[in-house]
C-alpha positions in Angstrom: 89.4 99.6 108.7 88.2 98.3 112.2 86.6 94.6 112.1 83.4 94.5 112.7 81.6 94.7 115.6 80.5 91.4 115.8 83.9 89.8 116.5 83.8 91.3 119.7 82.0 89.9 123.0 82.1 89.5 126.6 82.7 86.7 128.5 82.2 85.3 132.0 82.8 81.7 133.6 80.8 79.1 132.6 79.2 76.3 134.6 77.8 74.5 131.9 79.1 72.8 129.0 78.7 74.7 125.6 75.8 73.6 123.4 77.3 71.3 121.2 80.2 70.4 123.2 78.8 66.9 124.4 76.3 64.4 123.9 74.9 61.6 125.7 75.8 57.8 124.7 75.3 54.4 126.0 77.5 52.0 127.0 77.5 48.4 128.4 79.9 47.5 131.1 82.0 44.5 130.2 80.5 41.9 132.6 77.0 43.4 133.2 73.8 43.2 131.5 71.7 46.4 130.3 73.1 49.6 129.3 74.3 52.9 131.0 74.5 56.5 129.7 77.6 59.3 129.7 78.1 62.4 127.9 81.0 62.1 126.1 83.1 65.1 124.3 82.4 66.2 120.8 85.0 66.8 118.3 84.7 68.0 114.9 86.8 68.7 111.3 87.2 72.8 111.2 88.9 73.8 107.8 90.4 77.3 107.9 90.6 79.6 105.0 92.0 83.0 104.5 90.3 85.4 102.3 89.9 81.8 100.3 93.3 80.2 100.4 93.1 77.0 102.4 95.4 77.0 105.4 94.5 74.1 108.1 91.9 71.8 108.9 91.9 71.4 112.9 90.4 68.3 115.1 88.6 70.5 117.6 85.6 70.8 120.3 83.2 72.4 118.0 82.2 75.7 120.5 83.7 78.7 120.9 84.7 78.5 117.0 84.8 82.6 116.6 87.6 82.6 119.5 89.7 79.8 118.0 89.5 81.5 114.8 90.6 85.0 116.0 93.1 83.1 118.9 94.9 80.6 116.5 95.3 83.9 113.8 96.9 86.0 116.6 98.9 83.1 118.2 100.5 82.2 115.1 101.0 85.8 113.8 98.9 85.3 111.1 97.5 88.7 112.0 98.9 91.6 114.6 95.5 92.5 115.9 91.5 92.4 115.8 91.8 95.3 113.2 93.1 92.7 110.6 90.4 90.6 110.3 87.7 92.3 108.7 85.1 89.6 108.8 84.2 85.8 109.8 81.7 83.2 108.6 81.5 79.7 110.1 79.7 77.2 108.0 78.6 73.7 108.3 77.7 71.8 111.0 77.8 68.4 113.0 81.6 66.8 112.3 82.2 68.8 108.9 82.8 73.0 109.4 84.7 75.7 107.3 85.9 78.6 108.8 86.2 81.6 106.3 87.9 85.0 107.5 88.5 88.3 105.2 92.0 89.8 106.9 93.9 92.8 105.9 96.3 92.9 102.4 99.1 93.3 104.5 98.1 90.2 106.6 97.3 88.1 103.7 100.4 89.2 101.9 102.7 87.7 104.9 100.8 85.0 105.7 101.3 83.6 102.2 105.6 84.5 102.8 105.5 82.4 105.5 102.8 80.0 104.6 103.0 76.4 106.6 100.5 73.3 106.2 99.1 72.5 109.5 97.2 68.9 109.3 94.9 69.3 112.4 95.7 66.9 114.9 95.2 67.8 118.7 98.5 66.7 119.6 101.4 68.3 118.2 101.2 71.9 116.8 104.2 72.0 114.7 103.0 68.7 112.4 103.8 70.2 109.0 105.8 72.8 109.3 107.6 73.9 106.5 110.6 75.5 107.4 113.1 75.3 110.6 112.5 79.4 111.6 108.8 78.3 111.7 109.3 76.1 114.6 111.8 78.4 116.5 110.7 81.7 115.2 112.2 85.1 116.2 109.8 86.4 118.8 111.1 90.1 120.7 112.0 89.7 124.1 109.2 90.6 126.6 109.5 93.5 129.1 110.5 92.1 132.5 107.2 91.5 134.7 106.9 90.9 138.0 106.4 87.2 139.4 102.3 86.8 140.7 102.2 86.5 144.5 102.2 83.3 146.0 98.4 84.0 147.4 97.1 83.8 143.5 98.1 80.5 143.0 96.8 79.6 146.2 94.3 76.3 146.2 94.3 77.0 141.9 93.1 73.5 140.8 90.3 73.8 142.9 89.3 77.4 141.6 89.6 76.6 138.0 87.0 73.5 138.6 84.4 76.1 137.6 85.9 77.1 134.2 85.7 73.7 133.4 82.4 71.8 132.6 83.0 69.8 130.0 86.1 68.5 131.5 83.9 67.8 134.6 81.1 66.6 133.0 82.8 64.6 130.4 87.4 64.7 130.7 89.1 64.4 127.5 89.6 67.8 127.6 91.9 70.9 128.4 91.5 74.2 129.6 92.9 77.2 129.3 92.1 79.7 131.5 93.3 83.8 132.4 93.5 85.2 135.8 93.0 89.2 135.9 95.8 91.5 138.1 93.3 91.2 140.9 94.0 87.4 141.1 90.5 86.5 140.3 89.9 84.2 137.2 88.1 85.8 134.5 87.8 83.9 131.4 88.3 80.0 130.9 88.0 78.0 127.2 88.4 73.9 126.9 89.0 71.5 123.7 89.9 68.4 123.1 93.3 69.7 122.0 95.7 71.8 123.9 96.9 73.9 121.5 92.9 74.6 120.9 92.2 75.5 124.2 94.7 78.1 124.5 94.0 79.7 120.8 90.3 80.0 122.4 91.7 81.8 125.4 93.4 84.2 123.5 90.1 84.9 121.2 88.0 85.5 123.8 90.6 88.1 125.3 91.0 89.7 122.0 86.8 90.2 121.6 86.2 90.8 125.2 88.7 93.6 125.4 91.0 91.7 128.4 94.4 93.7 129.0 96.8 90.8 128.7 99.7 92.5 129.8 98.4 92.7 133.8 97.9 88.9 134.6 98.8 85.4 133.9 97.4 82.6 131.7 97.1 79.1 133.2 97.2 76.5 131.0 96.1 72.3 132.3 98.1 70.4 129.9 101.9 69.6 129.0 103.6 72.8 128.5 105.8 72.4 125.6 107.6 75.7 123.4 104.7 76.1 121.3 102.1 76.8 124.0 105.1 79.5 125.6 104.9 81.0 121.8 101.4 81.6 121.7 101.5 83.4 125.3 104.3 85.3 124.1 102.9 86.2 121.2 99.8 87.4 123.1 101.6 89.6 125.2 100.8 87.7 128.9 103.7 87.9 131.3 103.2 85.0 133.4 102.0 81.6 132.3 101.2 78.4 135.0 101.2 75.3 133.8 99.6 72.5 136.2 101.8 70.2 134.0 105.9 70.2 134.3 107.0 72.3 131.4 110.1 71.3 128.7 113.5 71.8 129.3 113.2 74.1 125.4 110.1 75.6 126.9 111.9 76.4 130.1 114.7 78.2 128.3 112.8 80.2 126.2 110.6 81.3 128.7 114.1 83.0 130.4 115.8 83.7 127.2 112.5 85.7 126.5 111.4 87.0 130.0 108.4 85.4 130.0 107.5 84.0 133.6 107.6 80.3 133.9 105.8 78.9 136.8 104.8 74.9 137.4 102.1 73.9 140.0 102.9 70.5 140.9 100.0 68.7 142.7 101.6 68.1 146.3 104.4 70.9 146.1 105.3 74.5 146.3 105.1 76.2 142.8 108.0 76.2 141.2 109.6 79.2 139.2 111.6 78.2 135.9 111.7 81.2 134.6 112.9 84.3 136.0 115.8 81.5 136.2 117.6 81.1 139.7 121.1 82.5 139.9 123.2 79.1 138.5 124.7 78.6 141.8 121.4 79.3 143.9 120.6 76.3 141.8 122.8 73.7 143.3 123.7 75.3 146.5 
């Protein structure tokens, strides 16, 4: 059975917030009379529930739900594909919202095996996992891909400003973004959590139909092993990171063949993984 049409969608950059994403609130500065205004980033509780067993409730930037969904059920191998999830309905609204999806027996049946609590919290995305293998699961090795030319990463942080309005308009954010085999960036997601961020990324390339396996993901924030998992998982060769990645993260990424690549603010980008030969290294 295919899911329905209606989880799929195309997508293009955005140079304005999502409605929903922000509102505008007063302040007073500390040793000033009279008030001034800001938009500030929303966040909201999303409870998640598969064909109606309970299985997280996220902290999260309450747009671009349908992409979480599908990106946080393919990231975590909750599901293999699209064709598992039959059907989605987001309810609520303002701070409280339920996401309800209808996936495949098969799905259902090993998602129960290897059922984990997740608390939501924007921070860490292994908080309440249940067993060891959970945190360091057995992912296949990737195919080797070739490392991006140089010119793609060229002038980068300026490039992505435009897949990121909230973050512009209001910070507290992160954004995730994907950068076709023609160098140009395609599709860009922000939340208030990193883990979110990415899990939107990888939804909207799911429902738009984007070939992961012929570009990169970039990615703002830390890059720990869980973010490496869920790029892994989505089959991207290449990820960026504009933060300095983990040592673990770092040797996964080589262990794994999954190209490794930090852009520091006033340096060259730096390749962790393919790793250097060990004497290259010191030499």
């Amino acid at each position: 059975m295919n899911a329905p049409s209606r989880l799929s969608a195309g997508f293009a950059g955005a140079t304005q917030p999502p409605s929903g994403a922000s509102q505008r609130y007063c302040y007073q500065p500390i040793d000033e009379d009279g008030q001034c205004a800001v938009d500030l980033a929303e966040e909201c509780a999303l409870a998640i529930a598969y064909n109606g067993l309970s299985q997280a409730v996220m902290m999260i930037s309450p747009a671009d739900l349908e992409d979480f969904v599908v990106g946080f059920s393919l990231a975590n191998g909750f599901v293999d594909s699209l064709d598992d999830i039959y059907d989605i309905r987001l309810l609520g609204r303002g701070s409280a919202r339920r996401a309800e999806l209808e996936i495949s027996s098969r799905a259902f049946w090993r998602l129960k095996q290897q059922r984990r609590q997740l608390p939501g919290t924007s921070s860490c995305g292994l908080c309440g996992v249940e067993a060891l293998e959970h945190a360091l699961p057995r992912l296949p090795v990737m195919p080797a891909s070739a490392l991006p030319p140089s010119s793609w990463l060229q002038d980068l942080r300026q490039r992505i400003e435009a897949f990121q309005p909230l973050g512009r308009d209001c910070g507290a954010v992160h954004a995730a973004l994907f950068m076709g085999a023609n160098g140009e960036i395609s599709l860009g997601r922000e939340d208030i959590g990193r883990h979110n961020a990415l899990d939107k990324l990888i939804g909207a390339m799911a429902r738009s139909g984007c070939v992961a396996d012929s570009g990169l993901a970039i990615v703002t924030s830390r890059c720990s092993l869980e973010l490496v998992h869920k790029v892994q998982r989505a089959g991207i060769p290449t990820l960026v990171s504009l933060s300095s990645p983990t040592g673990l993260a770092a040797q996964w990424a080589q262990r794994h063949n999954l190209n490794l690549i930090h852009l520091p603010h006033h340096s060259p980008p730096r390749v962790y993984s393919p790793a250097a030969p060990l004497s290259a290294q010191f030499d």
